[in-house]
Z-matrix of the N, CA and C atoms (Angstrom, degrees):
N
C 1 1.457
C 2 1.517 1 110.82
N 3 1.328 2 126.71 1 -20.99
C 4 1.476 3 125.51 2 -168.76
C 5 1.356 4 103.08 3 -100.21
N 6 1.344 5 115.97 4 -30.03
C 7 1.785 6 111.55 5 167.28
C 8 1.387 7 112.42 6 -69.13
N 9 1.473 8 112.74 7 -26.87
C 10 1.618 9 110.56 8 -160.74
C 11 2.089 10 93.78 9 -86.07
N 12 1.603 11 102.73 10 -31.55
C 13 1.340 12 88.69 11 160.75
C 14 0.963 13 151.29 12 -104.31
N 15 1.965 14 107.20 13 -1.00
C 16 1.866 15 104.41 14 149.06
C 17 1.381 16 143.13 15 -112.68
N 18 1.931 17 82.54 16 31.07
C 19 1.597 18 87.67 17 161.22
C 20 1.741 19 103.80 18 -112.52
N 21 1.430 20 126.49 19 0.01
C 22 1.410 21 113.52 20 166.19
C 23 1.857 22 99.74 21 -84.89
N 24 1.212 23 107.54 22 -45.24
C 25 1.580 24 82.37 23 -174.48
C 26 1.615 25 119.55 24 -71.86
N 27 1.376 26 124.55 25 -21.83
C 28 1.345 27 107.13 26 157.41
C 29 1.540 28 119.80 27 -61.06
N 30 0.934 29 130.17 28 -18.47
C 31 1.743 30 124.10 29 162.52
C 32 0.756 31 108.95 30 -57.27
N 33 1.558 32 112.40 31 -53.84
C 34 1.879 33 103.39 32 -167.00
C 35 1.246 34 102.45 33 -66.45
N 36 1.289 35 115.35 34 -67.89
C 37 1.348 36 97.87 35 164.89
C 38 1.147 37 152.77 36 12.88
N 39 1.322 38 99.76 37 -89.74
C 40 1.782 39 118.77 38 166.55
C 41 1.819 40 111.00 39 -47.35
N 42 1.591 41 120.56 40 -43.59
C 43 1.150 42 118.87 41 170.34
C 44 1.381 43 116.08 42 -45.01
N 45 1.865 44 108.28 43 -64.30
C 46 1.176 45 107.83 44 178.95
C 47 1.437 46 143.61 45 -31.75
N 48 1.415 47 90.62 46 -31.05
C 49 2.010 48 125.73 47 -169.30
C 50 1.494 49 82.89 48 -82.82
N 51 0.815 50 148.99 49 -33.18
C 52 1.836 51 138.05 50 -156.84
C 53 1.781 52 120.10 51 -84.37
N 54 1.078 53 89.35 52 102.90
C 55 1.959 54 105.73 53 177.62
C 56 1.397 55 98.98 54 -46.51
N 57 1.866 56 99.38 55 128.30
C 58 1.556 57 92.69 56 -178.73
C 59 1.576 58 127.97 57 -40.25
N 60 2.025 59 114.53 58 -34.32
C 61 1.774 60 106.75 59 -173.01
C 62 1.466 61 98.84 60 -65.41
N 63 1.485 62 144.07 61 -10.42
C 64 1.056 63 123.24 62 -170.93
C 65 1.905 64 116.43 63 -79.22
N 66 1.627 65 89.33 64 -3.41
C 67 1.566 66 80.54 65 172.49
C 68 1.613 67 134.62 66 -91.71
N 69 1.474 68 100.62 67 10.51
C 70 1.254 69 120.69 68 159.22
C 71 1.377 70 132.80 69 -100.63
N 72 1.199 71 95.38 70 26.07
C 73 1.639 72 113.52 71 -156.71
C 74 1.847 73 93.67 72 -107.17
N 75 1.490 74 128.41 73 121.69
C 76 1.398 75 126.12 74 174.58
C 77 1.557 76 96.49 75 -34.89
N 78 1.623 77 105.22 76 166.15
C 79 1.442 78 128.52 77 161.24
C 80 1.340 79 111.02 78 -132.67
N 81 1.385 80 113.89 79 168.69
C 82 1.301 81 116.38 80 157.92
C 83 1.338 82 136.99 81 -33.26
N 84 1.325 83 125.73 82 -17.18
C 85 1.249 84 140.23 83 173.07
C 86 1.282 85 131.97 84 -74.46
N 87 0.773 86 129.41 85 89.58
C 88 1.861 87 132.37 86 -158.89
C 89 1.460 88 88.13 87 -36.14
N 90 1.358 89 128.02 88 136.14
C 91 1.490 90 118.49 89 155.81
C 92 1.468 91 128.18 90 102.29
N 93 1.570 92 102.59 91 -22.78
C 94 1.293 93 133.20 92 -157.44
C 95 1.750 94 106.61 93 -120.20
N 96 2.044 95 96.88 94 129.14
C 97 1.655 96 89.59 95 154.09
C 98 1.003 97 129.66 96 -76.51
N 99 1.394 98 137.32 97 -169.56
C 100 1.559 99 130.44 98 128.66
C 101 1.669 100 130.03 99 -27.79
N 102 1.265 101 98.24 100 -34.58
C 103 1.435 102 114.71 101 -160.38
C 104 1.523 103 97.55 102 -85.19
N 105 1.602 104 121.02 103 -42.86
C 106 1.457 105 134.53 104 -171.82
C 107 1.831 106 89.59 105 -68.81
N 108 1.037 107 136.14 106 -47.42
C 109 1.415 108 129.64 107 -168.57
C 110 1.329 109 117.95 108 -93.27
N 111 1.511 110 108.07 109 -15.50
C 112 1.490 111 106.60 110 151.09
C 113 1.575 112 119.01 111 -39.62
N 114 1.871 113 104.11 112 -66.99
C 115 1.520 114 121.59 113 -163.80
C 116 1.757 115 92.34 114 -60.00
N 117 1.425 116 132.73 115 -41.96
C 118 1.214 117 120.84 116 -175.57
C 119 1.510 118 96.24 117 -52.74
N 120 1.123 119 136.92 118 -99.26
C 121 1.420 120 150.85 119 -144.54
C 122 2.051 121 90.59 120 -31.19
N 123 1.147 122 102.34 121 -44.00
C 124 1.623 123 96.27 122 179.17
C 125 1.193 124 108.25 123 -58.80
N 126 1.492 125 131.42 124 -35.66
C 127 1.342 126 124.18 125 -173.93
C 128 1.588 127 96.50 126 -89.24
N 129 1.069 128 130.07 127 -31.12
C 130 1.679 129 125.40 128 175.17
C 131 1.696 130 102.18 129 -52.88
N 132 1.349 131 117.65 130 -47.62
C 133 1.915 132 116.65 131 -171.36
C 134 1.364 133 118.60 132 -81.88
N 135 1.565 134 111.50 133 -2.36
C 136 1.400 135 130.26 134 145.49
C 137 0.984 136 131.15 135 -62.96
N 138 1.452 137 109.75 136 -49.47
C 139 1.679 138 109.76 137 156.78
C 140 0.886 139 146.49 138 -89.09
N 141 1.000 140 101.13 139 7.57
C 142 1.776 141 122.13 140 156.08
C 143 1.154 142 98.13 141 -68.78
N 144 1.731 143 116.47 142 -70.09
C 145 2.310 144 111.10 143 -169.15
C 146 1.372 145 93.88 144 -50.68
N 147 1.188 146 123.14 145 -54.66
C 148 1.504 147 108.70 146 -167.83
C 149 1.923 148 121.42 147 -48.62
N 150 1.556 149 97.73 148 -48.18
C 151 1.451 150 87.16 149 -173.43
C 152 1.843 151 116.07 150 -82.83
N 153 1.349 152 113.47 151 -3.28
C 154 1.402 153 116.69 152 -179.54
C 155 1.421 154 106.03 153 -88.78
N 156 1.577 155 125.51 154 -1.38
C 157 1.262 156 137.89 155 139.16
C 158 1.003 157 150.37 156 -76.94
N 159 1.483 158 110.49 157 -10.49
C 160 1.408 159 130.07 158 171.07
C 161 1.526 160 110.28 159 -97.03
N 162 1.149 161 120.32 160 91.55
C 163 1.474 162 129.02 161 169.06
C 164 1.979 163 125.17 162 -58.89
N 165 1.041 164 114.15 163 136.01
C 166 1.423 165 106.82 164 -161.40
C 167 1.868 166 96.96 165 -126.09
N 168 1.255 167 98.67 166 157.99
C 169 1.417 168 111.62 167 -179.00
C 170 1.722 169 99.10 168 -110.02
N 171 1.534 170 113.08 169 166.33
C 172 1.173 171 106.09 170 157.53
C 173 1.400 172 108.99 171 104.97
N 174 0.956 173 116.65 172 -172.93
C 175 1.953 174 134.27 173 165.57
C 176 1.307 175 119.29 174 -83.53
N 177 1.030 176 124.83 175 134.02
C 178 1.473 177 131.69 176 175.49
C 179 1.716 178 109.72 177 -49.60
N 180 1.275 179 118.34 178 119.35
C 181 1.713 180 107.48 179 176.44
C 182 1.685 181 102.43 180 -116.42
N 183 1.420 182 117.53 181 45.68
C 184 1.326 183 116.02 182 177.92
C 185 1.588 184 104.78 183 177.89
N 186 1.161 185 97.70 184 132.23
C 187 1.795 186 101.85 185 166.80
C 188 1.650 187 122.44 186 -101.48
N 189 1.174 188 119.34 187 -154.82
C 190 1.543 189 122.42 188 178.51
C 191 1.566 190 107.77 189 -70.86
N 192 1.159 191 86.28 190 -44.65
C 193 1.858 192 90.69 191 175.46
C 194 0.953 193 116.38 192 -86.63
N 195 1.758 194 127.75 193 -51.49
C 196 1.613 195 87.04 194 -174.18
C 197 2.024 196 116.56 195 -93.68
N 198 0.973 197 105.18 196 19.67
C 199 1.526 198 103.34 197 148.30
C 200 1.291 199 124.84 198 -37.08
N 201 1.578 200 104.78 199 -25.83
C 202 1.613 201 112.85 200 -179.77
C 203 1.369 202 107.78 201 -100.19
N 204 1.296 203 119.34 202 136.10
C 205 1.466 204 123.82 203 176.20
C 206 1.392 205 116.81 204 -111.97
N 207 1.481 206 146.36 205 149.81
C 208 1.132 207 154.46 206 155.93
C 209 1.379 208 113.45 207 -64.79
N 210 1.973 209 110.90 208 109.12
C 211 1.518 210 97.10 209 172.08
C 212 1.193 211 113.27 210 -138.56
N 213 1.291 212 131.81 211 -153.74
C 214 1.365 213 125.08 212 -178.84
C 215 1.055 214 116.19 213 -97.20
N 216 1.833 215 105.68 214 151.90
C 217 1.492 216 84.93 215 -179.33
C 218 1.652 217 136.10 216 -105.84
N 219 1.333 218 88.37 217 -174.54
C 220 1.581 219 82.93 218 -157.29
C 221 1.114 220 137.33 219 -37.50
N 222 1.046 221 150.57 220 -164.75
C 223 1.414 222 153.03 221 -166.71
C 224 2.109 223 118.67 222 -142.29
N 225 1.772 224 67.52 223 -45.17
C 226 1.729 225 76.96 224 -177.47
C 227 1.815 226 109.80 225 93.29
N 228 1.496 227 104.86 226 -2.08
C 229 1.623 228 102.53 227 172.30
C 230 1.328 229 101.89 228 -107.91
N 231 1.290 230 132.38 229 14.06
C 232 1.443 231 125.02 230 172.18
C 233 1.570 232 120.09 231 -62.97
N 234 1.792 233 114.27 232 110.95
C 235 1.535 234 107.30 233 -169.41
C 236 1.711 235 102.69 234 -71.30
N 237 0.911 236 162.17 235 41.72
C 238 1.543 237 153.46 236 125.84
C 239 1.266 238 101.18 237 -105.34
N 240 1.224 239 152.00 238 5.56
C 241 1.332 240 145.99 239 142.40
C 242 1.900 241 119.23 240 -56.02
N 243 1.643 242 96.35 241 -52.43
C 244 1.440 243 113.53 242 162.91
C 245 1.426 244 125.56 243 -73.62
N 246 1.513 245 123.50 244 -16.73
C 247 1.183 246 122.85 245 -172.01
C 248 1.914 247 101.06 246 -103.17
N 249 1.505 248 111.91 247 -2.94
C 250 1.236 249 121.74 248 154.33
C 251 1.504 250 128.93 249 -59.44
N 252 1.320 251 88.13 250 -45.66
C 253 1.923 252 104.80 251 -165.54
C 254 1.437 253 81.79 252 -66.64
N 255 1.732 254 122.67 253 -54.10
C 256 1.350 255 104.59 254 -139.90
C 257 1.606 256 99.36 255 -94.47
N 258 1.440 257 126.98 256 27.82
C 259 1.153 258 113.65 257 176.54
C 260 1.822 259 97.21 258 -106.78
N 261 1.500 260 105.94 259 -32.33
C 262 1.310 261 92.56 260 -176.16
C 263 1.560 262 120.73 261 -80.60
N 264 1.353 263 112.55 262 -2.82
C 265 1.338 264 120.98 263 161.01
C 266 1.475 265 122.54 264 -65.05
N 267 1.531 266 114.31 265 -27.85
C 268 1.280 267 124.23 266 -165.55
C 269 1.603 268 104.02 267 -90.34
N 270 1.332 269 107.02 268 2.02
C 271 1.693 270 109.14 269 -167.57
C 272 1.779 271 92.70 270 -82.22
N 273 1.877 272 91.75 271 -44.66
C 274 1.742 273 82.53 272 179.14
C 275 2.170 274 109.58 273 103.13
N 276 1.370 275 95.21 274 -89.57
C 277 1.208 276 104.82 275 166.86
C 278 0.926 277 134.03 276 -75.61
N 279 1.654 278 155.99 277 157.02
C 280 1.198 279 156.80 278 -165.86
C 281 1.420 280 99.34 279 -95.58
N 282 1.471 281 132.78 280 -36.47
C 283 1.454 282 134.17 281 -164.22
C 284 1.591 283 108.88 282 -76.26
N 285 1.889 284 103.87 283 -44.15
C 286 1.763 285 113.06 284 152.10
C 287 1.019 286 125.22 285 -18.26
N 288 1.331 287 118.34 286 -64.58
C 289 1.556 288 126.08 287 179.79
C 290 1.643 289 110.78 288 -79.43
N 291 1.109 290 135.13 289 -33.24
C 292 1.388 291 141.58 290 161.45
C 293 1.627 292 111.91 291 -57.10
N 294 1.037 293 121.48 292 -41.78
C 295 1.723 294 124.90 293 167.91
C 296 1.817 295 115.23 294 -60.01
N 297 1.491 296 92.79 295 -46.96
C 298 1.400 297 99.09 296 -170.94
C 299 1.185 298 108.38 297 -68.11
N 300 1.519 299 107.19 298 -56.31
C 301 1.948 300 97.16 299 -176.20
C 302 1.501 301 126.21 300 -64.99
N 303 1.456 302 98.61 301 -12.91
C 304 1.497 303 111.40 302 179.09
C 305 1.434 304 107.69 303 -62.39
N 306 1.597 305 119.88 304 -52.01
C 307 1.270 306 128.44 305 -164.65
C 308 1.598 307 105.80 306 -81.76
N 309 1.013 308 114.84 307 -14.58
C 310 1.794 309 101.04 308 -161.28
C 311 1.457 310 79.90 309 -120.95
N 312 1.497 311 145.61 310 -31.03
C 313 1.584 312 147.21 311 165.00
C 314 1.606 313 93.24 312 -49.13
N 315 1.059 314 137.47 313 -72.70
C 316 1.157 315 139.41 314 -157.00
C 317 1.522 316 103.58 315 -63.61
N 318 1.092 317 116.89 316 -45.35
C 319 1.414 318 115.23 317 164.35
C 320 1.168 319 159.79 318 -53.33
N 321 2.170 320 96.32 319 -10.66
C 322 0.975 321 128.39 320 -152.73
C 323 1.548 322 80.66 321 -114.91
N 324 1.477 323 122.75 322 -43.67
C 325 1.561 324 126.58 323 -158.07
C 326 1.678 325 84.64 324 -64.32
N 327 1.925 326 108.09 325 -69.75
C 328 1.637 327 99.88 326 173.15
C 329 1.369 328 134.06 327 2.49
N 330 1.401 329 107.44 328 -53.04
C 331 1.956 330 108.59 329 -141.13
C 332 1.544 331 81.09 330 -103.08
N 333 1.477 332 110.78 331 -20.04
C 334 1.870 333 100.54 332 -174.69
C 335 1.358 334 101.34 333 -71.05
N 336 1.649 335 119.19 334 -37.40
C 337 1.780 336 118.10 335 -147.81
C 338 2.013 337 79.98 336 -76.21
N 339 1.139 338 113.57 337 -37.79
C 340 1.713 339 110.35 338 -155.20
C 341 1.690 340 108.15 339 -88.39
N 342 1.529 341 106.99 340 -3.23
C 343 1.378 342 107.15 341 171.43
C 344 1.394 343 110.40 342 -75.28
N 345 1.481 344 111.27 343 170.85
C 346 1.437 345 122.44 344 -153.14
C 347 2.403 346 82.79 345 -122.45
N 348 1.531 347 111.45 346 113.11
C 349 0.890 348 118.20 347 -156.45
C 350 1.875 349 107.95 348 -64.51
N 351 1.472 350 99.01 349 -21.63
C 352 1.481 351 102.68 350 -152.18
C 353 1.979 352 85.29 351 -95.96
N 354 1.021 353 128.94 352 -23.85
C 355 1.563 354 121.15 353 -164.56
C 356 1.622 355 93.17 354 -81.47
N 357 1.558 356 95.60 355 145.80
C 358 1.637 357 114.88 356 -169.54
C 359 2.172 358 104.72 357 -79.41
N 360 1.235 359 92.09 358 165.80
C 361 1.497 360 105.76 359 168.88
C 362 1.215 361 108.02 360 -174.47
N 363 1.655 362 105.99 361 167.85
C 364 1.381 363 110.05 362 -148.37
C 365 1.401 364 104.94 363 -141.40
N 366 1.371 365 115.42 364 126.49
C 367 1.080 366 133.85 365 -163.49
C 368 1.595 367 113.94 366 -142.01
N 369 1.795 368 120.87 367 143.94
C 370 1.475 369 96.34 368 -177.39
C 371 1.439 370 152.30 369 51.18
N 372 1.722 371 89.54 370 13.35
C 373 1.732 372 104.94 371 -176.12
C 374 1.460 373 101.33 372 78.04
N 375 1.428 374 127.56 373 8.46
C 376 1.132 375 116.12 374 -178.44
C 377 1.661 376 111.12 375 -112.79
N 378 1.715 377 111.01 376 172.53
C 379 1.147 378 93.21 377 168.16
C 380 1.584 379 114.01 378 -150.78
N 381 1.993 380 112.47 379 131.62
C 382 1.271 381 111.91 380 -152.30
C 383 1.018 382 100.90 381 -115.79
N 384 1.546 383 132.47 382 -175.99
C 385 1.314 384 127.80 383 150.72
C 386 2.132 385 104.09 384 -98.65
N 387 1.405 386 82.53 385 158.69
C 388 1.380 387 72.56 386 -178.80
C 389 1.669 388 125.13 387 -61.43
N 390 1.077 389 129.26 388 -17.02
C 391 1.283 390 138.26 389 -159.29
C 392 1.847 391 104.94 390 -74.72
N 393 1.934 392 92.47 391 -40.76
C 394 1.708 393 101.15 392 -170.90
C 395 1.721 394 92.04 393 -82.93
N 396 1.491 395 124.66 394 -33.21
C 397 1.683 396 124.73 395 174.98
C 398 1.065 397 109.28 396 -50.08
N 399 1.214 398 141.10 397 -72.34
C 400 1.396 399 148.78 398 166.57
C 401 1.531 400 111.67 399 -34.74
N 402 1.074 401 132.60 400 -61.17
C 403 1.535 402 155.75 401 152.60
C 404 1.592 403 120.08 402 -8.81
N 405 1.556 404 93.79 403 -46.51
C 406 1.554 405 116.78 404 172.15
C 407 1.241 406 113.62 405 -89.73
N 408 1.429 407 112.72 406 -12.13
C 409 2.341 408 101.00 407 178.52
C 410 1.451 409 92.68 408 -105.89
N 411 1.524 410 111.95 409 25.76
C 412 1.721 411 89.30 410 150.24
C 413 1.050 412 117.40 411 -108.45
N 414 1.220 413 146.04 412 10.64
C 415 1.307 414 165.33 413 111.15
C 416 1.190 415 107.32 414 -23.70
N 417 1.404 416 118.81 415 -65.88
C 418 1.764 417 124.14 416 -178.29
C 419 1.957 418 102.30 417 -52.31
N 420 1.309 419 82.27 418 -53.35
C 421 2.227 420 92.30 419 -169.78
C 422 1.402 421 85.18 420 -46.92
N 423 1.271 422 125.34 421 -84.09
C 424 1.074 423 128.07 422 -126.56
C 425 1.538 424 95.17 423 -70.13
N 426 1.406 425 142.95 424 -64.91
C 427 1.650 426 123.81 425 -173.02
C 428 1.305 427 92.24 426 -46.70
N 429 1.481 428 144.51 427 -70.88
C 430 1.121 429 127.92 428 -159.40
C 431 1.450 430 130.45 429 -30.56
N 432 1.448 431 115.15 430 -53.89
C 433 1.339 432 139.35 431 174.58
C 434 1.940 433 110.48 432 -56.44
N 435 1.408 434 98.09 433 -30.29
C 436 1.498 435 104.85 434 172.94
C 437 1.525 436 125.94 435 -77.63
N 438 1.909 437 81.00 436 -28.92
C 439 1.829 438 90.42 437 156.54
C 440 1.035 439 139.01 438 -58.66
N 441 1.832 440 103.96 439 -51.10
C 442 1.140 441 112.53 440 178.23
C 443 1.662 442 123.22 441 -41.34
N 444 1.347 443 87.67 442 -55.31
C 445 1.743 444 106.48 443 -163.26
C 446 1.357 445 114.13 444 -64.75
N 447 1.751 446 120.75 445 -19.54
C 448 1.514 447 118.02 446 -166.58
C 449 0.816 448 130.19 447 -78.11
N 450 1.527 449 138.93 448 1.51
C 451 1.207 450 129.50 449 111.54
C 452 1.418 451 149.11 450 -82.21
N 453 1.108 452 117.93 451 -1.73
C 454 1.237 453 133.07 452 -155.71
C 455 1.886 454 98.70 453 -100.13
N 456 1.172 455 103.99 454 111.30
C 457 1.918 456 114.24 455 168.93
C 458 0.790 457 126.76 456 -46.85
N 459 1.331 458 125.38 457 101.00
C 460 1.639 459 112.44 458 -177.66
C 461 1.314 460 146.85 459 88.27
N 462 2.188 461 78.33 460 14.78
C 463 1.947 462 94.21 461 -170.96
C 464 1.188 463 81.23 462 -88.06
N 465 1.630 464 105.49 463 160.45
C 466 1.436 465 145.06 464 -167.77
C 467 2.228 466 89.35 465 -77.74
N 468 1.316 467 111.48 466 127.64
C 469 1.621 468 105.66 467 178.84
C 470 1.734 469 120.41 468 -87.55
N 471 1.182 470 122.60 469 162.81
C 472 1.250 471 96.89 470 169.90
C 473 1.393 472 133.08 471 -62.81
N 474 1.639 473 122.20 472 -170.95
C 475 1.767 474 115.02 473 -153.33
C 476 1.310 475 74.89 474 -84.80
N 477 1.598 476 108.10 475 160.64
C 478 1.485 477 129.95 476 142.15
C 479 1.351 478 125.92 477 -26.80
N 480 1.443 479 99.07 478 -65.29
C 481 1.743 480 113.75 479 171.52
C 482 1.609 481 116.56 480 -29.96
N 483 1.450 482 105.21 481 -63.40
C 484 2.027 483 124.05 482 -178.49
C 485 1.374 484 108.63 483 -52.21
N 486 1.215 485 91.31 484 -68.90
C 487 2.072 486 103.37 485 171.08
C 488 1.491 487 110.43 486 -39.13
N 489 1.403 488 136.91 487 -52.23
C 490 1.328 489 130.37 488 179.61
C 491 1.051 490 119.43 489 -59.09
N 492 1.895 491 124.05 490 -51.34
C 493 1.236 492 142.22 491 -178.57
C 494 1.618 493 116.00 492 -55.31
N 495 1.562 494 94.70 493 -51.78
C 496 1.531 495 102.80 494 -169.77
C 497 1.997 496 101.39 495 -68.22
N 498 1.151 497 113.07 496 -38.01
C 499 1.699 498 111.51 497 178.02
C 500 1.529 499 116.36 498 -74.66
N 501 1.578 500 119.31 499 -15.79
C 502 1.499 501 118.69 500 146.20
C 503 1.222 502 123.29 501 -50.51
N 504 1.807 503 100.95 502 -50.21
C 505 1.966 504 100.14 503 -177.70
C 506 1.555 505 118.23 504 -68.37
N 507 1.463 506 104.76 505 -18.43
C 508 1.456 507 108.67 506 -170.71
C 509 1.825 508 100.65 507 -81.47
N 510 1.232 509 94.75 508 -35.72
C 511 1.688 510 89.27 509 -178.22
C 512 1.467 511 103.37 510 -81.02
N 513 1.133 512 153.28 511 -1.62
C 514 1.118 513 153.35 512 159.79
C 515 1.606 514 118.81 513 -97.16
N 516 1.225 515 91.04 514 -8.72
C 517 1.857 516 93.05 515 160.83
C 518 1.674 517 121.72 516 -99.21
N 519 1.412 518 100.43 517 -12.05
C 520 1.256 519 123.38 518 -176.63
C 521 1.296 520 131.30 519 -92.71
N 522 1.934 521 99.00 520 -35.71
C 523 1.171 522 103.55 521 152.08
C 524 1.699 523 89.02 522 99.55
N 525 1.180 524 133.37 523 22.49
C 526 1.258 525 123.18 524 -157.54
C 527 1.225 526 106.12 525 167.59
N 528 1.508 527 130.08 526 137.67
C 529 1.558 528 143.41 527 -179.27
C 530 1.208 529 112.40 528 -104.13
N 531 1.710 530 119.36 529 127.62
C 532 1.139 531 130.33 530 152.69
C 533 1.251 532 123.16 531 -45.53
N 534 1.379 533 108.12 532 166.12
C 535 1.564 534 116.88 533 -175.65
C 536 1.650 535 100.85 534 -75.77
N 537 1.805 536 101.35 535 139.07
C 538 1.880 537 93.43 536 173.39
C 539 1.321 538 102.90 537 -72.95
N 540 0.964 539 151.65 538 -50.76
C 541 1.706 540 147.48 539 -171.34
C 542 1.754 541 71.05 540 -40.49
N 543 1.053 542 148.80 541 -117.29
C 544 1.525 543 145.16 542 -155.26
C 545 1.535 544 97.88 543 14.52
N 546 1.711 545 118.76 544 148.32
C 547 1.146 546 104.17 545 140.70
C 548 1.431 547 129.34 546 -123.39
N 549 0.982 548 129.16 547 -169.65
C 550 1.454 549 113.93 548 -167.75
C 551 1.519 550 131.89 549 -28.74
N 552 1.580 551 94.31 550 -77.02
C 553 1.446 552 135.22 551 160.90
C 554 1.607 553 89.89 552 -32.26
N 555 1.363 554 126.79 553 -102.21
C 556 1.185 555 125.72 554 -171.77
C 557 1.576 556 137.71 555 -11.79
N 558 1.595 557 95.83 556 -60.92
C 559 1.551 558 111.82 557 150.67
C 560 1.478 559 120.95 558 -13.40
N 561 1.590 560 93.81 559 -69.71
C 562 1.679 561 116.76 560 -163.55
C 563 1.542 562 94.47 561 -78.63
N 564 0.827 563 126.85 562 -47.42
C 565 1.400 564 124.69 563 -173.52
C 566 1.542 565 114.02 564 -78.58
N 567 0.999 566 149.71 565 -9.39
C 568 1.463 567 160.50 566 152.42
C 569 1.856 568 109.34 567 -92.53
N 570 0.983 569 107.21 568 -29.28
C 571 1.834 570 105.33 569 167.03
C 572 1.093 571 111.35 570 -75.36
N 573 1.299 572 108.86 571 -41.37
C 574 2.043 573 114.18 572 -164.71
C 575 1.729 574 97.59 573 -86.97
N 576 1.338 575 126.44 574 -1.55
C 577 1.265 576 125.75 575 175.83
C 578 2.034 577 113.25 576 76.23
N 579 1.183 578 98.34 577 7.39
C 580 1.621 579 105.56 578 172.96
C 581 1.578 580 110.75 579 -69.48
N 582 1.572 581 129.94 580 -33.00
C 583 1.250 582 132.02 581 150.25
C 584 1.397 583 118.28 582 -110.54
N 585 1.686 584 95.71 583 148.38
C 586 1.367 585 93.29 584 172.06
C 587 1.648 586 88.69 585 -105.66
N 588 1.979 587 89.39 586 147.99
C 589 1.408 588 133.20 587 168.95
C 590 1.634 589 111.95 588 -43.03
N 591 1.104 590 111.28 589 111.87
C 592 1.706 591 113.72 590 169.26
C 593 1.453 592 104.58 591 -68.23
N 594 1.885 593 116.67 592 159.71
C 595 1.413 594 120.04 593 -174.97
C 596 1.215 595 107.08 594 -61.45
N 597 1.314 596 142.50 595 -8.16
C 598 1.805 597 146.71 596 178.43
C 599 1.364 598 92.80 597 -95.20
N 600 1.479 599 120.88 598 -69.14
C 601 1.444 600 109.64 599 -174.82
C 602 1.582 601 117.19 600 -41.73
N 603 1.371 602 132.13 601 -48.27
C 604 1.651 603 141.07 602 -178.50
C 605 1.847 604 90.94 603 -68.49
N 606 0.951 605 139.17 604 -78.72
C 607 1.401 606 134.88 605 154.40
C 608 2.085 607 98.75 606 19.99
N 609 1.547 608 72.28 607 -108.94
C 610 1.671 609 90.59 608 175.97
C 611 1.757 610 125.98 609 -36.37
N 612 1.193 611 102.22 610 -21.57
C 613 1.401 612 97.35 611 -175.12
C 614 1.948 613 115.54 612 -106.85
N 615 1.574 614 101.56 613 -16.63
C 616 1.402 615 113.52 614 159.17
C 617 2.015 616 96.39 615 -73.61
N 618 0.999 617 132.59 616 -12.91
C 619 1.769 618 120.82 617 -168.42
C 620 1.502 619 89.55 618 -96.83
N 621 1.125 620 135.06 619 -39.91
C 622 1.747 621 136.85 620 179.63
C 623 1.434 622 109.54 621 -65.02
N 624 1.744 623 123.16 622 -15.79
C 625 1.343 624 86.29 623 167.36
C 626 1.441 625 121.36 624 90.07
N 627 1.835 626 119.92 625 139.37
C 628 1.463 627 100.27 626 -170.69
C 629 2.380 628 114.29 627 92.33
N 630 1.493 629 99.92 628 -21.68
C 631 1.173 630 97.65 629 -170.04
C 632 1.420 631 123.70 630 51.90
N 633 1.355 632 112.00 631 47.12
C 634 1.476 633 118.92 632 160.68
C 635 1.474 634 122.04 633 -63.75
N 636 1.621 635 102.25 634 -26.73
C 637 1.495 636 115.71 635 -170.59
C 638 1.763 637 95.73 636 -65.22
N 639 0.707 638 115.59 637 -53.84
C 640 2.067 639 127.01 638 -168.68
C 641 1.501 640 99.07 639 -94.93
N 642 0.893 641 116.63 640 18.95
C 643 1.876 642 101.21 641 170.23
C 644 1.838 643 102.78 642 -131.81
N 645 1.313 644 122.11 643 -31.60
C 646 1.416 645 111.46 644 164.93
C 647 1.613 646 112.67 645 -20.90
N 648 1.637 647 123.72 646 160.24
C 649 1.718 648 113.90 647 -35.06
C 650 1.900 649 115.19 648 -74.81
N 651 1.337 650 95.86 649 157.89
C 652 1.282 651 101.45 650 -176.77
C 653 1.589 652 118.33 651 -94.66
N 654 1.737 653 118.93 652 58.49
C 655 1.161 654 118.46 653 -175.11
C 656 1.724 655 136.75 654 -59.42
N 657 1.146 656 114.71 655 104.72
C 658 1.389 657 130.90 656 -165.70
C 659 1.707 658 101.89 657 -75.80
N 660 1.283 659 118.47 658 146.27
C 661 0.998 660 145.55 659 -179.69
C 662 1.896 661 145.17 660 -158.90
């Protein structure tokens, strides 16, 4: 619960900190501005209220990790990929999108701190307890937040804490550990396919073993 809430409020955060030209500024997101992954994260703290409202019966059929699935990657014809761009275009202003995620982000951090960790909910045909739901958007925060910042000079990065956690889940979704000379950030950002591997980096990661070298990127879904 304390990663899931100080790696969403350093996002917001970090948004908050962002001079309106920086929302035209690429992100980490193949395809995507700042401004386009702004409006996502608003629709990400939506689904959060939504699923901490949906109460579930039954046995848990998913944990923090595997909440995450291995899929293909993108294409770039995904219609909520496009209906992203064109919503955060429609905001117009940079402060628009800074109001919005503020109010429904903040709302979202709310319902996590006042949820009850051990009662189930249901999301994706799946079914979690809240503790492993929550558990899993620090994974989401944290690449996101790596998005944000990758181009942008001098943005503030995510915490230490997120970065460690989230490159545990990745190596346990992966099935396989990065190199420690790696560092966090890197990890996540060369697993998730947001960088490509320099000839030392592919080097090092064919010597670790596991075939990380030939199985990059590790697209989550």
């Amino acid at each position: 619960m304390d990663l899931f809430s100080g790696s969403w409020a350093a996002l917001r955060g970090a948004v908050a900190d962002l001079p309106d030209g920086d929302f035209g500024r690429r992100s980490g997101c193949s395809g995507w501005l700042v401004r386009d992954l702004v409006c996502h994260l608003v629709i990400d703290a939506q689904d959060v209220l939504i699923t901490l409202a949906t109460p579930a019966e039954g046995e848990p059929t998913r944990d923090a990790v595997t909440y995450w699935e291995l899929v293909a990657p993108p294409t770039g014809e995904d219609p909520l990929d496009a209906l992203t761009v064109r919503l955060a275009a429609a905001y117009g202003e940079p402060w628009l999108l800074r109001f919005h995620l503020d109010d429904v982000g903040s709302a979202a951090g709310r319902a996590a701190e006042l949820a009850d960790r051990g009662a189930l909910v249901g999301t994706r045909g799946q079914v979690l307890t809240v503790g492993d739901y929550l558990g899993a958007y620090v994974l989401e925060w944290t690449l996101h937040h790596l998005d944000l910042v990758a181009h942008v000079p001098g943005a503030v990065p995510p915490p230490a804490e997120g970065l460690a956690r989230s490159r545990a889940m990745l190596e346990e979704i992966a099935g396989a550990a990065f190199p420690v000379s790696f560092s966090d950030a890197d990890a996540l950002l060369l697993g998730t396919g947001r960088r490509a591997p320099t000839a030392a980096e592919r080097s090092r990661l064919a010597e670790a073993g596991g075939g990380l070298d030939a199985r990059l990127p590790f697209v989550l879904g």
